[in-house]
Structures are given as C-alpha cells and as structure tokens.
LOTOR-242163 format. One line per field, with one value per residue (C-alpha): x, y, z; residue number from 0; residue in three letters. Coordinates in pm, 1 decimal, decimal comma, m for minus. Layout:
u: X_...
v: Y_...
w: Z_...
resi: NUM_...
resn: ALA_...
***
This chain:
u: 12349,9_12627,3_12763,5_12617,5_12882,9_13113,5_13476,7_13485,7_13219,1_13451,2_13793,5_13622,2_13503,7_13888,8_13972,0_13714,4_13811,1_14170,7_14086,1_13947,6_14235,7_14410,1_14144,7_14024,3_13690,3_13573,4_13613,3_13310,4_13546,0_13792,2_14050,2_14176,2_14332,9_14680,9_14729,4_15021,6_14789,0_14472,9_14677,3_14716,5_14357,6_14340,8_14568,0_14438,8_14073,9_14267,1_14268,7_13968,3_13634,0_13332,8_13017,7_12743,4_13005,0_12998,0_13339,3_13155,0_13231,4_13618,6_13623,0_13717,5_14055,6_13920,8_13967,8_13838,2_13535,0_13495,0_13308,9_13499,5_13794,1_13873,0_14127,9_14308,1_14214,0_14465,0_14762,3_14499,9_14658,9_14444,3_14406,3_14129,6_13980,1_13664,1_13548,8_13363,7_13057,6_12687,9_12529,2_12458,0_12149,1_12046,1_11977,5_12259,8_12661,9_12786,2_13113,7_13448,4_13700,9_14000,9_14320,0_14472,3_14764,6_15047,6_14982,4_14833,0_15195,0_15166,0_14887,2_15196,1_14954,8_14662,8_14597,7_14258,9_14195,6_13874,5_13866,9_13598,0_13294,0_13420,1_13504,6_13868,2_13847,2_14174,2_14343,2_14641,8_14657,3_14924,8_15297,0_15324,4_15031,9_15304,5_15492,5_15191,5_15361,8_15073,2_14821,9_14590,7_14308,7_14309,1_13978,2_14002,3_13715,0_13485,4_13691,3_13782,5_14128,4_14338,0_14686,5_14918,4_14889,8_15217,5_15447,5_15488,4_15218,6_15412,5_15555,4_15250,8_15351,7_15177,6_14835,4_14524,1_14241,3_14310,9_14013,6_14124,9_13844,5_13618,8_13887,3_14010,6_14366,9_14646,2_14819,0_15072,7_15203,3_15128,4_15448,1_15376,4_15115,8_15411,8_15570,7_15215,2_15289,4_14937,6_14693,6_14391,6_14177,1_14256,5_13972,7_14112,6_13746,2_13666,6_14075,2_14207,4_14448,8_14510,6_14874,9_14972,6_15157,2_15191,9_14893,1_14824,7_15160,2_15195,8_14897,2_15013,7_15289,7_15021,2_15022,2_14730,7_14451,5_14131,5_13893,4_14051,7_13809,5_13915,5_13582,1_13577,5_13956,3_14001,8_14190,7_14207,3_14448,2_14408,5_14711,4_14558,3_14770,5_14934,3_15108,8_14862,7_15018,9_14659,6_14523,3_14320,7_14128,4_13757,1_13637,1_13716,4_13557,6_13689,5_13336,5_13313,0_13688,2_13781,3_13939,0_13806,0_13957,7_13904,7_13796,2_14123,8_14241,1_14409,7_14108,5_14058,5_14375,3_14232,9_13893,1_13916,1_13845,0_13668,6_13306,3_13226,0_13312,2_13182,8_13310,7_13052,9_13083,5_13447,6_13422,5_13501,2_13473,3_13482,3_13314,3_13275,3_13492,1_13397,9_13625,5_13409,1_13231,2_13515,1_13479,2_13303,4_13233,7_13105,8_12819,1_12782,4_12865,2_12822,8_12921,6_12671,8_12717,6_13005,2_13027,5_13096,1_12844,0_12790,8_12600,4_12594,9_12845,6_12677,1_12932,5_12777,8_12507,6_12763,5_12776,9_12585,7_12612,9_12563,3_12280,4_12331,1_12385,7_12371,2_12409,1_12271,7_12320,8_12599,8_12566,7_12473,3_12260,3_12145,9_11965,3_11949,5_11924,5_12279,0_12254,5_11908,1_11787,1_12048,2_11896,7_12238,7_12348,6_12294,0_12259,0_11908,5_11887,3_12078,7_12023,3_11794,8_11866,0_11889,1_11905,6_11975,8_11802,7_11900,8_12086,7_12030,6_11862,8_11643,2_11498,1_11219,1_11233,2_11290,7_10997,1_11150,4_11132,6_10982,4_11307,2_11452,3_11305,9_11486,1_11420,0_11336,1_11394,6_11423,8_11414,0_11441,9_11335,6_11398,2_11538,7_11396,0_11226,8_10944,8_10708,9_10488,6_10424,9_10617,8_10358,2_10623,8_10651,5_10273,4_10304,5_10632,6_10409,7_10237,0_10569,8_10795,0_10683,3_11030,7_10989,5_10935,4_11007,8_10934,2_11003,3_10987,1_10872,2_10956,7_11093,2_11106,9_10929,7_10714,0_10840,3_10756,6_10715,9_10564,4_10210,3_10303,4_10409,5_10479,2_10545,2_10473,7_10626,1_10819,3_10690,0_10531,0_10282,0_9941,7_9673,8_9678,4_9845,8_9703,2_9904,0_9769,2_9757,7_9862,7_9794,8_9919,9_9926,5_10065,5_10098,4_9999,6_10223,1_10260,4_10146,2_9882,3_9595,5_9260,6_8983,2_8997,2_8995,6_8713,9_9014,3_9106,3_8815,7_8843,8_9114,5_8988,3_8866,3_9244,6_9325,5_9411,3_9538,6_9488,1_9644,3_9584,4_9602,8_9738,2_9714,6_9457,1_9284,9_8866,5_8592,2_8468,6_8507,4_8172,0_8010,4_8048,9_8387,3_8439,4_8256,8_8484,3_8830,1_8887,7_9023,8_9121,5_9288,8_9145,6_9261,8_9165,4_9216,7_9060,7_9217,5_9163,5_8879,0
v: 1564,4_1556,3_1342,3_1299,4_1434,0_1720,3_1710,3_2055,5_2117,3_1908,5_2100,9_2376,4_2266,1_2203,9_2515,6_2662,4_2476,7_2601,6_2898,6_2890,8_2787,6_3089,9_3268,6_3491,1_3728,8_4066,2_4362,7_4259,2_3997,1_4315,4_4216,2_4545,3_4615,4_4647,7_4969,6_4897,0_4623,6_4880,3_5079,3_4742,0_4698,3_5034,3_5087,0_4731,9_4909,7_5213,5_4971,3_4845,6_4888,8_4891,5_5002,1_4893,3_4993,7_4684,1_4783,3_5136,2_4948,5_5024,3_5346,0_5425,0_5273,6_4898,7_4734,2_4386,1_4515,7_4585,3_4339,9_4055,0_4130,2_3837,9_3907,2_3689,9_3758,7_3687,8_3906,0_4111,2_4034,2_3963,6_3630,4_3601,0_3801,6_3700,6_3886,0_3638,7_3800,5_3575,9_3859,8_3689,9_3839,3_4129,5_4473,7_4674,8_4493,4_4380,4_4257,0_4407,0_4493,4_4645,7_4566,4_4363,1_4588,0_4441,1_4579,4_4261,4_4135,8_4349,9_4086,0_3834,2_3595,8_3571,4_3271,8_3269,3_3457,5_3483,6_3688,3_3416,4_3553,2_3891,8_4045,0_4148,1_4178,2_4194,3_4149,1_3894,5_3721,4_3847,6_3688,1_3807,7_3573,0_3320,1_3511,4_3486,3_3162,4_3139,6_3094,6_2758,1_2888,5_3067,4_3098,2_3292,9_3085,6_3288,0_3624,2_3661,1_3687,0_3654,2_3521,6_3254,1_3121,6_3262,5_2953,9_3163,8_3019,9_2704,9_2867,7_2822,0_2491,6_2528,0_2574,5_2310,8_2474,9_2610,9_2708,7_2856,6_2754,3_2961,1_3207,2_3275,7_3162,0_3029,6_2706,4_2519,8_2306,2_2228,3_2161,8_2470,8_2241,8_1981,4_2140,0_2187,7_1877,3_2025,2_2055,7_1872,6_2073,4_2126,6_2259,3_2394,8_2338,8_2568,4_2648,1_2528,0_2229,2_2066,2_2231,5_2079,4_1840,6_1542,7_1710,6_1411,7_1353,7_1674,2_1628,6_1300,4_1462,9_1551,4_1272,2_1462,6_1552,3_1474,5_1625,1_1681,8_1878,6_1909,9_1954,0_2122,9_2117,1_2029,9_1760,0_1461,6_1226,4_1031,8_740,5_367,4_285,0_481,6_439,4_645,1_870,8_1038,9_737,6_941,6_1085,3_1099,0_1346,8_1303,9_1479,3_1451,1_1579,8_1663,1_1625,4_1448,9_1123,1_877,2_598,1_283,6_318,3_447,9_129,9_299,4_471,1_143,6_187,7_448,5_261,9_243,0_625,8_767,5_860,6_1083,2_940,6_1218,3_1110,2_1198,3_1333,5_1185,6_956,1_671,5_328,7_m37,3_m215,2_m74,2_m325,2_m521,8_m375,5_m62,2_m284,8_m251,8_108,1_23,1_356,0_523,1_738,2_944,5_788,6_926,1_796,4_903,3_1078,2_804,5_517,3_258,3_m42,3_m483,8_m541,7_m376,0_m535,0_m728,9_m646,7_m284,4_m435,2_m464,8_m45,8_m35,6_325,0_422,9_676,8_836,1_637,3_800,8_576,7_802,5_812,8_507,4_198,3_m46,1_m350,2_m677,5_m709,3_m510,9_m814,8_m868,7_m521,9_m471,5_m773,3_m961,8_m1124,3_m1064,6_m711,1_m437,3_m125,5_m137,3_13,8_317,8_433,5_733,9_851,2_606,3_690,3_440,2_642,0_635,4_276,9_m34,6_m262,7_m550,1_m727,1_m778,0_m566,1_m693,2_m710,0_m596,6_m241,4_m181,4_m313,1_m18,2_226,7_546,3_623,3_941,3_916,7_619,6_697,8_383,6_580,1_517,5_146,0_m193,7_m318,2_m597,1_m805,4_m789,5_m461,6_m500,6_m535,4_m338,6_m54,4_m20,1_m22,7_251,1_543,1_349,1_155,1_445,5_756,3_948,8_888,8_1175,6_1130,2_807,8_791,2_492,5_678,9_600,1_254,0_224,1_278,2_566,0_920,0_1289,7_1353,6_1149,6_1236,8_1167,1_819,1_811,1_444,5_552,8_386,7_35,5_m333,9_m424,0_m637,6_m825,4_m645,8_m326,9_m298,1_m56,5_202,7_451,1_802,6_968,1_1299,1_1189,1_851,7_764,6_438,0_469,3_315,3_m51,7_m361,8_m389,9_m582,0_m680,8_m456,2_m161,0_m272,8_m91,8_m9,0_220,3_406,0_471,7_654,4_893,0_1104,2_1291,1_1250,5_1531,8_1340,6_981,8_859,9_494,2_545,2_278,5_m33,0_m338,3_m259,0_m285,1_m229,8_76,6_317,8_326,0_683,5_806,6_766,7_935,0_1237,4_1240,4_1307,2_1668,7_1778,5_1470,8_1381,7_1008,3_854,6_500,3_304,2_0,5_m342,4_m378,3_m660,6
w: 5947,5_6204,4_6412,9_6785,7_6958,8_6749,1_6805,7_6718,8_7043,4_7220,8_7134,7_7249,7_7568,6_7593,2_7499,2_7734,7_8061,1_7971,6_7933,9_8308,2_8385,6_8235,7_8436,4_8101,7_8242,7_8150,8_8327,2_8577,5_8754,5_8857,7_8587,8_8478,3_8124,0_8065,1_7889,7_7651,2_7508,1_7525,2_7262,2_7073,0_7068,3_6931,3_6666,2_6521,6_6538,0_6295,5_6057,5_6017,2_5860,3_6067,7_5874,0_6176,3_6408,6_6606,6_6786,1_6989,6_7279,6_7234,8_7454,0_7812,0_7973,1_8021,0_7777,1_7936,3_7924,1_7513,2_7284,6_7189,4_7414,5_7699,1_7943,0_8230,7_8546,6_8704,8_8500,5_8334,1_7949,2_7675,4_7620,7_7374,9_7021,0_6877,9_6613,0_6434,5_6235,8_6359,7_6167,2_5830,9_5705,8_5790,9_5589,0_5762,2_5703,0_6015,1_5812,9_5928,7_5677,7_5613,6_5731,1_5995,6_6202,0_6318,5_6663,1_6781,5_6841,3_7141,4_7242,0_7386,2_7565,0_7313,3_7241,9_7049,0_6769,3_6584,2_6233,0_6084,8_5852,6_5765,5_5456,3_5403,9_5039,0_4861,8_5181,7_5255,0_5572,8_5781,7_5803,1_6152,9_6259,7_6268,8_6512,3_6803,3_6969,7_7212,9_6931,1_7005,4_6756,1_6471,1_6269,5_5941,1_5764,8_5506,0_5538,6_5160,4_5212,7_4926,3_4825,9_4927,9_5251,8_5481,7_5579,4_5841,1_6028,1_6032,8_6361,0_6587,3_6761,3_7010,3_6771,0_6853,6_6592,9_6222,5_6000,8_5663,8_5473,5_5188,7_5111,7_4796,3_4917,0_4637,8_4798,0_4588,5_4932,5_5254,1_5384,3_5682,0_5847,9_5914,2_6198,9_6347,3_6598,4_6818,6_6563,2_6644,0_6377,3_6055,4_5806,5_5442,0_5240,6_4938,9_4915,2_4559,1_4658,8_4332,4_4260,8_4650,2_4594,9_4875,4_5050,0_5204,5_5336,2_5471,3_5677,7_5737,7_5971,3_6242,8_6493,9_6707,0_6424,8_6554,6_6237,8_5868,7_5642,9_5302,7_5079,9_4738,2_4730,7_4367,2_4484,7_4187,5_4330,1_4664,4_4769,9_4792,8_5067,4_5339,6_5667,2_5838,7_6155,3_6233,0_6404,9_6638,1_6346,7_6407,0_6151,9_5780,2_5519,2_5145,2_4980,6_4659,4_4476,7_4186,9_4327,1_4028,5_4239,9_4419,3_4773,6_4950,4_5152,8_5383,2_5570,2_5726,3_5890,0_6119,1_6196,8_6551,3_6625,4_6308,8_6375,2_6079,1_5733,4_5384,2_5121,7_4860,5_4479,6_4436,2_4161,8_4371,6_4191,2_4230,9_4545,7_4912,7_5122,0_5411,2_5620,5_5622,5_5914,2_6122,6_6168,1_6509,5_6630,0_6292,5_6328,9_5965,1_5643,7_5379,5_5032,0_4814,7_4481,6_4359,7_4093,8_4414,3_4282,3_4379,1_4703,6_5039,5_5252,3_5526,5_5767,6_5791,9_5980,0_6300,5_6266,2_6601,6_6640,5_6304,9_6260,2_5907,1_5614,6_5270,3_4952,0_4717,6_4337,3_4343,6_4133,6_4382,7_4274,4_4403,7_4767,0_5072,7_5336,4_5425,6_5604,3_5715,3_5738,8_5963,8_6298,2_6446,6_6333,3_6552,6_6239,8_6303,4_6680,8_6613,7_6232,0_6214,2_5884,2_5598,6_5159,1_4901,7_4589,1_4222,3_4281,1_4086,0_4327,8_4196,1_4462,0_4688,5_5047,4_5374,3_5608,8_5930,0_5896,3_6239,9_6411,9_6337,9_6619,6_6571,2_6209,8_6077,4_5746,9_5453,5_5072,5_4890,5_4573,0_4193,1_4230,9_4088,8_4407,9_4336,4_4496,6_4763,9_4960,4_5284,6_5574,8_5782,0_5606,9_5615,5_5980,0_5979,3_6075,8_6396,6_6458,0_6423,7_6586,9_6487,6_6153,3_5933,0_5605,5_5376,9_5033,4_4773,1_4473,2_4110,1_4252,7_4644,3_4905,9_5133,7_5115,2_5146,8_5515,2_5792,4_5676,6_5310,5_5136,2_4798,9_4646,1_4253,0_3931,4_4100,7_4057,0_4363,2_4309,4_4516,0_4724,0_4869,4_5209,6_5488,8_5520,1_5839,3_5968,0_5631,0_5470,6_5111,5_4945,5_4622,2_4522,4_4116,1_3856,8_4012,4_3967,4_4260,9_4204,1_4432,5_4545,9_4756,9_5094,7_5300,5_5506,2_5265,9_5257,9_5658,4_5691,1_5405,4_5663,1_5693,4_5378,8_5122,0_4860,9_4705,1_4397,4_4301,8_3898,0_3644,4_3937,6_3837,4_4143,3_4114,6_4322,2_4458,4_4743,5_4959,9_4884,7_5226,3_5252,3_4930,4_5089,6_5360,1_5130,8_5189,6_4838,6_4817,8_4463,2_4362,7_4067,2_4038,2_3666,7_3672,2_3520,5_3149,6_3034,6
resi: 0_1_2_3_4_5_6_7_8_9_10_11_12_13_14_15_16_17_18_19_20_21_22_23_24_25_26_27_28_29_30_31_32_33_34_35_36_37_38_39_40_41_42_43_44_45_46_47_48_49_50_51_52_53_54_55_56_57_58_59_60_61_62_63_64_65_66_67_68_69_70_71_72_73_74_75_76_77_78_79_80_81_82_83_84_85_86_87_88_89_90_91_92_93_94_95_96_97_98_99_100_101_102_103_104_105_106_107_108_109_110_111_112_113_114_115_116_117_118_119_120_121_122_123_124_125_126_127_128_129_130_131_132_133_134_135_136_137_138_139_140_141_142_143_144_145_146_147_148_149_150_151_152_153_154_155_156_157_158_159_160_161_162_163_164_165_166_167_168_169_170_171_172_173_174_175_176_177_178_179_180_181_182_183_184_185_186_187_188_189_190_191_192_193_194_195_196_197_198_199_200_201_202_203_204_205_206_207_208_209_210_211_212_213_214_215_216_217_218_219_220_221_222_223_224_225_226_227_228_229_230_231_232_233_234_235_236_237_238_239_240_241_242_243_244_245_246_247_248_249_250_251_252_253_254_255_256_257_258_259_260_261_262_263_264_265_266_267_268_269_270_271_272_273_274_275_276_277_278_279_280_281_282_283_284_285_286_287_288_289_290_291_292_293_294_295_296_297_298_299_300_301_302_303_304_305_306_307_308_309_310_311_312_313_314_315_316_317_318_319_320_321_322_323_324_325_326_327_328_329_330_331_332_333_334_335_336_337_338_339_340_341_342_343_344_345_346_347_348_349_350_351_352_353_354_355_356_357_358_359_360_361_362_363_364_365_366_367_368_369_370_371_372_373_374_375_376_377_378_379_380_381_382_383_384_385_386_387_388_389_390_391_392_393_394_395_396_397_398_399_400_401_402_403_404_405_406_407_408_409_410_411_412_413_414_415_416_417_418_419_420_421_422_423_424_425_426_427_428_429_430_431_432_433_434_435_436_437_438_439_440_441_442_443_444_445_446_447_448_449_450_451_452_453_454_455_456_457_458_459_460_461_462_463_464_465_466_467_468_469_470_471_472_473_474_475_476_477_478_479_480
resn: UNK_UNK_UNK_UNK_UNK_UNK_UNK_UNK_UNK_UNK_UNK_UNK_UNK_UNK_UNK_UNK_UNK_UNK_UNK_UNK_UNK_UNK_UNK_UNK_UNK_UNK_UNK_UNK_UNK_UNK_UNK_UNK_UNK_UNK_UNK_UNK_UNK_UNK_UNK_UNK_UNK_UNK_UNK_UNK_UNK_UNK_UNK_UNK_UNK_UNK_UNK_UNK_UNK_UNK_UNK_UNK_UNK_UNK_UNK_UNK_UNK_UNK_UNK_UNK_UNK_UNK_UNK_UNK_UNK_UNK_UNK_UNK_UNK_UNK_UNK_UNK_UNK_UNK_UNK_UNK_UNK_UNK_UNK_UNK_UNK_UNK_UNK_UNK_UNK_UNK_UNK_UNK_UNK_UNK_UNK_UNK_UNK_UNK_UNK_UNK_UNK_UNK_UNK_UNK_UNK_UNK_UNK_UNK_UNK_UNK_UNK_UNK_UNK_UNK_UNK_UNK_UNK_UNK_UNK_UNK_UNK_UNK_UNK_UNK_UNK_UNK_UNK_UNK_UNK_UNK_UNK_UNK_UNK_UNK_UNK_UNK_UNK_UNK_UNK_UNK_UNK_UNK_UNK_UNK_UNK_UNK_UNK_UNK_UNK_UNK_UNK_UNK_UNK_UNK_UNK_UNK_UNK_UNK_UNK_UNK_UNK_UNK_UNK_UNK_UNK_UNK_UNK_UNK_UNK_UNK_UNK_UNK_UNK_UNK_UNK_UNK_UNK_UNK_UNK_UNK_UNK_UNK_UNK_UNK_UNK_UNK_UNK_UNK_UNK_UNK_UNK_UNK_UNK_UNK_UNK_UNK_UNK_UNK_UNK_UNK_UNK_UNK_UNK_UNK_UNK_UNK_UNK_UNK_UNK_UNK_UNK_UNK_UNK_UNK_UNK_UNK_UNK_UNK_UNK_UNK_UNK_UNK_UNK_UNK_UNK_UNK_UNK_UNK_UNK_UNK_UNK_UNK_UNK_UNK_UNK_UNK_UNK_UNK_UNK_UNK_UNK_UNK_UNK_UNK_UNK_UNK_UNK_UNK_UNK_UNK_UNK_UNK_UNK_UNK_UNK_UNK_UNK_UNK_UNK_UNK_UNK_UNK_UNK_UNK_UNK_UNK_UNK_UNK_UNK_UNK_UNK_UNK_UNK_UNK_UNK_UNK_UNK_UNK_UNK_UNK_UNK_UNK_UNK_UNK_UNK_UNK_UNK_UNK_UNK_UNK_UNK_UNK_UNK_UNK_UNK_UNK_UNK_UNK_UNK_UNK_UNK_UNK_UNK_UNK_UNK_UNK_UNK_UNK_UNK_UNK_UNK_UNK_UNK_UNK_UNK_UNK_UNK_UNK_UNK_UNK_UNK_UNK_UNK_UNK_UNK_UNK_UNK_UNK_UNK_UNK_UNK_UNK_UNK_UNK_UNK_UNK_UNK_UNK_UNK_UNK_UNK_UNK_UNK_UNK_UNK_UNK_UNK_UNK_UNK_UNK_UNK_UNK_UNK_UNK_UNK_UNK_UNK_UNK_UNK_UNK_UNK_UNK_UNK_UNK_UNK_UNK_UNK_UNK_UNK_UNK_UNK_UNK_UNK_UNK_UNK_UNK_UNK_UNK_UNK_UNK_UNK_UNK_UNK_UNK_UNK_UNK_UNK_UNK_UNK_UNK_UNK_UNK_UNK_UNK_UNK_UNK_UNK_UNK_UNK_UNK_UNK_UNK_UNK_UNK_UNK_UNK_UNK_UNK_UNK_UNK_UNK_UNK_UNK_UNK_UNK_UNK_UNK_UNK_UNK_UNK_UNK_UNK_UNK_UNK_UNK_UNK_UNK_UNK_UNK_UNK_UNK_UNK_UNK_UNK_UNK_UNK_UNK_UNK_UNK_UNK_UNK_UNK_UNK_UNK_UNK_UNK_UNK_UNK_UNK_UNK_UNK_UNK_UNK_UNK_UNK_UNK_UNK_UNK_UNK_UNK_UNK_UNK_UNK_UNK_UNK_UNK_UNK_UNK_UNK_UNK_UNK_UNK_UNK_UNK_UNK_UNK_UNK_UNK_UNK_UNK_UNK
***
C-alpha cells in the first residue's frame, strides 16, 4: 500500500523532463560518443563482473548506443548510467560485481548514476563518487557494499536522489548529508543507524527533503519536540525501530505536506493525538504494530483523502464512532483500505458501513465487538462492489476475500442477518439466536462452505436447499433444552 501519487514517480518525472532538457538520447537521435569518455566506459567495464554478460552491447565506437548508456544530444557527453539489475529471479545471475573504477570521473557531466540491485560483495563504495559535482541521483540500494559510508559524498550539492539502503554499510554519523542543501530523497533503510548520533538533526539540515525513509535502522531514540526545517516533507517512514516513546510531537509540525505516514513496530506508547487530524492531505497511515492505546481520535474522521489506515496489533479500546461514524467527517469517501485487528475494542459497530464506497478491505478481527449484527455490513458485498476482503473473525467482522466472510468467536448477538453473494460464511462461536431464515437457504446454491456451529440458532434448512451446497461444510448446534 502506497500512496496515490509517489513522490519518488514524481522526482523522476523531474528528473526526466530535465533530462530533456539536457537533451540525453541514444545513438539513434545522431548524438555521437565522445571517445575520451568511450574509454571511460571501458576501463570501468575492466572492472567488473558480468556472469550473463548483460554489458555485450559495449563494442563498436558509439558508445550512446550501449545498454544503459544515455548521452546529450546536443554535446554528445554522457549524461546518464543505469545499471540497475530488474533481473531478480531467474536461473542464470544477471548481478554485476566487482569493482567500481575510478574512470567514471572522466564522465564530467553525468549526472545519474544507477548501481542499485547488484552484488558488489566485499566492496566499499567509492570516495571519488563525491567528486562527480554533477551528480542529481545516486542509487546504490541492495548492492552489498560494505564499510563506512565516504563523507566524501557530502560534496554532491547539487544531488536531488540518494538511495543507500540494504547494504551492509557501518554509519556512526550523518553529519555528510548536512551539506546536501538539494536533496529531496533520502532513503538509508536496512543500514545500522543506532551508533549515529543526532541522526535526526543531521537530516534536519535539509530544507528541500520531500521523502525520508529510515526503516529497520536500529534506531531507539526519537526527539519529542523539534524545530522541524523539512516542512515540505511528504514521505516519512520510521518502520520498524525501537523508539519505545510517546508519539513524536513534532511530526505535527510538518502536517501541511505529509501524505505518507509508517510508523509501525516502534514501540510507540501513550495516546494518538488529535492533532493527527490536521494532517489534511494524509493518504497512508500506518501505525500498526505499537503499544499506542484510549479511543480513536474523532478528528481522523476530517482525513478526507485518507485511503489506508492500519491500526493493527495496538492497544486501542473503547468505540469506533467518533471516526466512522461521524455525519460530518469526510474519512468515509476516500478510505479503501481499513485494519483495526488484535485491539481492545468493546463496543457495538456502527451501522453505516455502506457510506464508505471505495473499500476494499476491513478486518475488524479479534476485538470485543457485541450486539446486534450490523445490517450494513450484511449489505457490504452488494453496497460495495470494490470490496475484496472482509474480515471480523475471532471478534469483528467479515473477512477472507470478497466471496468469503468470516465473523467466528465475538459476541454478537439476535437473529441471523442476510449476508449475499458469498462463497464462504462463518459466523460460529457467537451468540446468534432465531431460526434459519429461508433466506439462508437461497443463496446455498454458490456456496462452498457454511459454518453456523455453537450459535442457539434452531430450525432447519429446507432439504432442497441443502442439496444445492456444493461441498458445502454445515455445522449447525442447536440451543441447549
């Protein structure tokens, strides 16, 4: 789950229309390589290992022409070297290796540089990277590189996009990011943070950051409060540290621009304030996997272009209405993706379910809900036609796939409520009680599965719809006495 619009598509639709404006082509456009920079290309091909020989194309005199070369038009140089790897599985190892030769200083206007999803193994990334001063994107991501990262690359001031993430890099500062007064990308997941110190003021020094990724950085202490320079952030995501913390106040300091909040598996405690609700143009949160627990704040409900929510595995308890169930909040025409599982909740469930037109997916599982079946939900998969996925199991609501509801083992309570157009319905483990509605025994005909056990329903299900269950599992206990 993403947001609608990526900022990373967008930098490089940037990056792209400047590049047009650099005039970068292959050799089909009549660009013709320069040959000082042909031997460049060369020598840095010496150094590498190319199993599935990907580079054959880097023969002949024009060098525009090879794979992953881009050249200007206009002058000819070589503006742009992607050698990413978008061979991930496959029986023969399209992975280049090696080493990286410091010919590609002769490259003086390149200003893109792709190295990402290769396997340099024991290899250190380059101090003379720092020295290409036309650099606007470097992408080393998932390259095993090794060692400390070079504060050399504090040099590229002029760099937009830097991806050093899921090497096996040693970082004990980030001061080198400081001087980085471009950077609009910065993504350093998977690296080991937790001996950088002032990490967060370091990146704090980047006035232009649009999209901060730091997941899996071992990271265990976060500042409450902040004067935060980033205010153009849009893209933050902390997953999966060791914060142990109160929510960090200082996020809502940049709530004017951020569209994509992660904050999951960080330990954060305490309450989810109500300023969250001012984060106007939010369209992913994600907080699950914390200890954040009280009630839902009802300001979320003004989120009008949120459409993933995640509260998963948190502590909250109480009701859901102040959210979903407010006349005047606007959550409910953009949210396509909603989970509140494993919380606390003890209440009964709003009955507006069908307001919300653009679900997909809703797992209300393993809470305390009670009372009456929602009428709503019964009418999700007619209501809803995006939806595909329900859950309530074990003490929620529908679930398992828009031909599959599963409401087992929660405390809802009364008659049965029609539920149509499902493959899979189990609703065993309540409280219902009532006959089976001849309704019931209609839509049989699609059915594959049908669990009703430990209910107090009674009754019986007419004989030919019982014939008409294909496979059909049917477990019905009766009430005692």
């Amino acid at each position: 789950m993403g947001t609608s619009v990526s900022y990373l598509e967008m930098l490089l639709v940037l990056l792209f229309m400047e590049s047009l404006m650099l005039g970068y082509t292959r050799a089909d456009a009549g660009a013709s390589c320069i040959k000082s920079e042909k031997d460049a290309l060369l020598n840095f091909k010496k150094g590498l290992i190319d199993p599935s020989n990907r580079l054959m194309s880097w023969v002949g005199e024009d060098c525009c022409s090879w794979k992953g070369v881009f050249c200007s038009n206009r002058t000819g140089h070589v503006i742009k070297l992607d050698l990413r790897n978008t061979v991930l599985e496959a029986d023969t190892d399209f992975s280049l290796g090696g080493e990286i030769n410091r010919s590609l200083l002769d490259l003086t206007n390149l200003y893109y540089l792709d190295l990402s999803m290769n396997e340099f193994w024991d290899t250190k990334i380059p101090d003379f990277l720092g020295s290409l001063k036309m650099l606007k994107y470097l992408n080393l991501s998932s390259a095993a590189f090794v060692g400390n990262i070079p504060h050399h690359l504090g040099n590229l001031s002029t760099l937009e996009y830097l991806d050093l993430s899921h090497n096996g890099l040693l970082v004990d500062s980030l001061h080198f990011v400081t001087t980085l007064s471009s950077l609009k990308h910065l993504d350093l997941s998977w690296l080991d943070l937790a001996k950088a110190g002032n990490w967060l003021q370091s990146i704090n020094m980047l006035p232009s950051l649009l999209e901060l990724h730091l997941s899996s950085c071992e990271l265990d202490f976060i500042p409450q409060f902040l004067k935060v320079n980033f205010t153009s952030l849009a893209v933050l995501d902390f997953n999966q540290n060791y914060f142990g913390s109160t929510f960090p106040r200082w996020i809502f300091n940049i709530s004017n621009n951020i569209r994509h909040l992660a904050l999951s598996d960080n330990g954060f405690q305490g309450s989810l304030p109500r300023e969250m609700g001012n984060c106007n143009l939010l369209e992913f949160l994600d907080l699950s996997c914390n200890a954040l627990e009280g009630k839902i704040p009802e300001t979320l409900s003004n989120l009008c272009n949120l459409h993933d929510f995640n509260l998963e595995l948190n502590k909250f308890s109480g009701n859901i209405y102040g959210p979903f169930d407010n006349a005047s909040g606007c959550i409910a025409r953009s949210l396509k993706n909603l989970n509140l599982q494993y919380n606390s909740f003890r209440s009964t469930l709003p009955d507006n379910w069908e307001k919300f037109k653009y679900l997909e997916y809703l797992d209300l599982s393993f809470n305390s809900f009670w009372g009456p079946f929602p009428a709503s939900i019964g009418r999700l998969s007619r209501q809803l036609p995006r939806l595909a996925k329900l859950r309530t199991s074990s003490n929620d609501l529908p679930g398992s796939g828009s031909r599959s509801i599963h409401l087992s083992s929660n405390k809802f309570e009364g008659p049965l409520t029609y539920i149509p157009d499902v493959a899979a319905l189990d609703i065993s483990n309540n409280f219902l009680s009532g006959h089976i509605p001849r309704i019931t025994g209609n839509m049989m005909s699609q059915m594959k599965t049908f669990i009703l056990s430990n209910n107090h329903l009674n009754g019986s299900i007419p004989a030919s719809d019982f014939i008409a269950i294909n496979k059909a599992l049917l477990r019905v206990r009766r009430a005692a006495g």
